[in-house]
N, C-alpha and C positions, 0 to 999 in steps of 0.2 A: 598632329591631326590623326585619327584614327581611320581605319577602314571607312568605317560605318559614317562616320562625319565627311569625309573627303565621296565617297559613293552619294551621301543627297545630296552636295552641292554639285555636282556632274547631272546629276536627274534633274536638280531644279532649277539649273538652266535653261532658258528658252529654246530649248532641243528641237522642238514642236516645229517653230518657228524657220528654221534651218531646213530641217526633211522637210518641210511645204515645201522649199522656193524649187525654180527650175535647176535642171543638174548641172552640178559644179564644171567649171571646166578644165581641162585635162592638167593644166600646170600652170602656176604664178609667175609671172614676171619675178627675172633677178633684179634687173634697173641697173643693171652695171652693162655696157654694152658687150664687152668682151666676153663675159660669162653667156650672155644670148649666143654670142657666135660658139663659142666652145662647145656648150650645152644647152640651151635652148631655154627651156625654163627648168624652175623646181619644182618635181613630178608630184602630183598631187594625190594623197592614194597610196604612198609608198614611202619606203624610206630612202633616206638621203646617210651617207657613213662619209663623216669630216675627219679628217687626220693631221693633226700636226704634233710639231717637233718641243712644243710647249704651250700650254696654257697660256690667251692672252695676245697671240702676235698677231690678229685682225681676224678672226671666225667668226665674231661676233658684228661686225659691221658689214662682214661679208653678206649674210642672212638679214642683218634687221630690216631694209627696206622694204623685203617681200613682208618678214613679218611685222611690223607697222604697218601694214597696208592692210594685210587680213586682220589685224585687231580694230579697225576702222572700218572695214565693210562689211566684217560677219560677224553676228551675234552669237556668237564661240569664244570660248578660253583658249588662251594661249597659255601653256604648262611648260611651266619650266621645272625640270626634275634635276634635284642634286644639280646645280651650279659650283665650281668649284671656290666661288667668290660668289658675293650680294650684287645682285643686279644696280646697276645704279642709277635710281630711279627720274633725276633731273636731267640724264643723257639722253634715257629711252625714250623721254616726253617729248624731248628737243627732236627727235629723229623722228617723232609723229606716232608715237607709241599712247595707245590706249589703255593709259595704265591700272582701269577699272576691270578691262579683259584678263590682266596677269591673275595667275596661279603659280604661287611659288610652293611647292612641294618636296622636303627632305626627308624620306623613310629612314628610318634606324635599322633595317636591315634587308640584305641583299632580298630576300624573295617581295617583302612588302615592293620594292623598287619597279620587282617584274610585275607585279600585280597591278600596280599604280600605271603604268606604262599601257598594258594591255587594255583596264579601262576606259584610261584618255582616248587610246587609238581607236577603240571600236566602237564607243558610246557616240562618236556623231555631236559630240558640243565640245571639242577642241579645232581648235580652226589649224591650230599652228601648234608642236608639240617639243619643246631646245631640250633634249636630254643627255646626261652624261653620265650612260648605265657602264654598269659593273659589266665584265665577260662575258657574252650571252653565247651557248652553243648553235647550232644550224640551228636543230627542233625548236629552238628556243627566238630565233629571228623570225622562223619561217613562222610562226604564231603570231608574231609583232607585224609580219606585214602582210598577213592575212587581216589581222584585224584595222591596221591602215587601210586597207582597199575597205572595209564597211564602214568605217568611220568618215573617211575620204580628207583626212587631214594631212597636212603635211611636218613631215616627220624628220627631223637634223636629230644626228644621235653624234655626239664628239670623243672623239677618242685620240691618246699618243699612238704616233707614229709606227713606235713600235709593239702597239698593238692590232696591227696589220698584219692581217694574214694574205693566205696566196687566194682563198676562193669568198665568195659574196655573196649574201640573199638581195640583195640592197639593188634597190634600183639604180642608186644613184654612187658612185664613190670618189671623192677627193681627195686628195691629199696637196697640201698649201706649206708652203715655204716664205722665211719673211723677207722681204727686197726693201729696198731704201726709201721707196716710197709706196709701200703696202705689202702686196702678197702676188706670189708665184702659185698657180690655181692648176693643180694636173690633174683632169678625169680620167683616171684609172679603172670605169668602168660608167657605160652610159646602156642603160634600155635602148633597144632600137637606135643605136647611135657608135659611134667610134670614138675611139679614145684623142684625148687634144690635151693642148695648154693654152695658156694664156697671162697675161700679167693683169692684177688691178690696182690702179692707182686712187688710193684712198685721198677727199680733201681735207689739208691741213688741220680746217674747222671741225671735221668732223670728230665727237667726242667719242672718250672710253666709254663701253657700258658696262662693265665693272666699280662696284665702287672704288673710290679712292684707296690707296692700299693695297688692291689688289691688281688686275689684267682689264 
């Protein structure tokens, strides 16, 4: 998809519709209860930086609740940028995902990504934004979550482990390890908040949303 194609379907969203209602409120429900205790909710407005040790070991179930619930009550795209597998589309339905809301978007190269990324965050018709960008510098976050704050979307960017660094624009920062029955959840870094852990236990039922084949 080109620039210029991917920029009118972001215009020709019901944008309109969104800036009317009254103002968003500060942060979404995780729906996991330990995650409330830990961190409260997922900050809305800003970005959220997910770290783990591999592709695939629960990041993605982590998040879907909140984001199935924004692709159900606001008339916004949910953008998924570079996934590093195909969403997979009978899992996400199952978790209550509006799968008319998805936008799946893959640039062929690093700057179209930062470009792609910027528009969603600022443009105000992305509700929810799963990305998994390439190495971004400070000047380079700190414009992403500038334009998060005017956009007012909430923003998961996933990254390895070891590409963690020691400092953060990011409102939000995790980092998740896999335990026997889910994920080991450490905020390494909260707004207005302290750093915690906590365990979450995924159920059984609960599907991959990755396709088959992949995470």
């Amino acid at each position: 998809m080109s620039r210029e194609a991917l920029q009118r379907l972001l215009q020709e969203h019901p944008q309109r519709l969104w800036r009317g209602q009254a103002a968003a409120p500060q942060g979404v429900a995780t729906a996991w209860p330990v995650l409330d205790t830990v961190l409260g909710e997922w900050p809305r407005g800003a970005l959220t930086e997910i770290y783990s040790s591999v592709d695939g070991i629960g990041e993605l179930r982590l998040v879907l609740p909140a984001v199935a619930e924004l692709s159900r009550r606001e008339k916004r795209w949910v953008l998924w940028l570079t996934p590093p597998y195909l969403p997979y589309a009978p899992a996400l339905a199952a978790a209550g995902m509006d799968l008319s809301r998805m936008l799946l978007v893959h640039p062929r190269k690093r700057l179209d990504s930062l470009w792609v990324l910027e528009q969603a965050l600022r443009g105000g018709t992305c509700s929810a934004v799963l990305a998994w960008p390439p190495f971004l510098a400070p000047a380079q976050l700190r414009r992403l979550q500038l334009a998060a704050e005017e956009g007012q979307s909430v923003a998961f960017f996933f990254h390895k482990a070891e590409e963690e660094g020691s400092h953060s624009l990011a409102a939000l920062r995790l980092r998740l390890a896999p335990t026997p029955s889910g994920l080991r959840v450490q905020v390494r870094k909260r707004r207005a908040g302290l750093p915690g852990e906590g365990e979450v236990s995924f159920p059984e039922q609960m599907a991959w949303s990755f396709a088959p084949g992949g995470h």
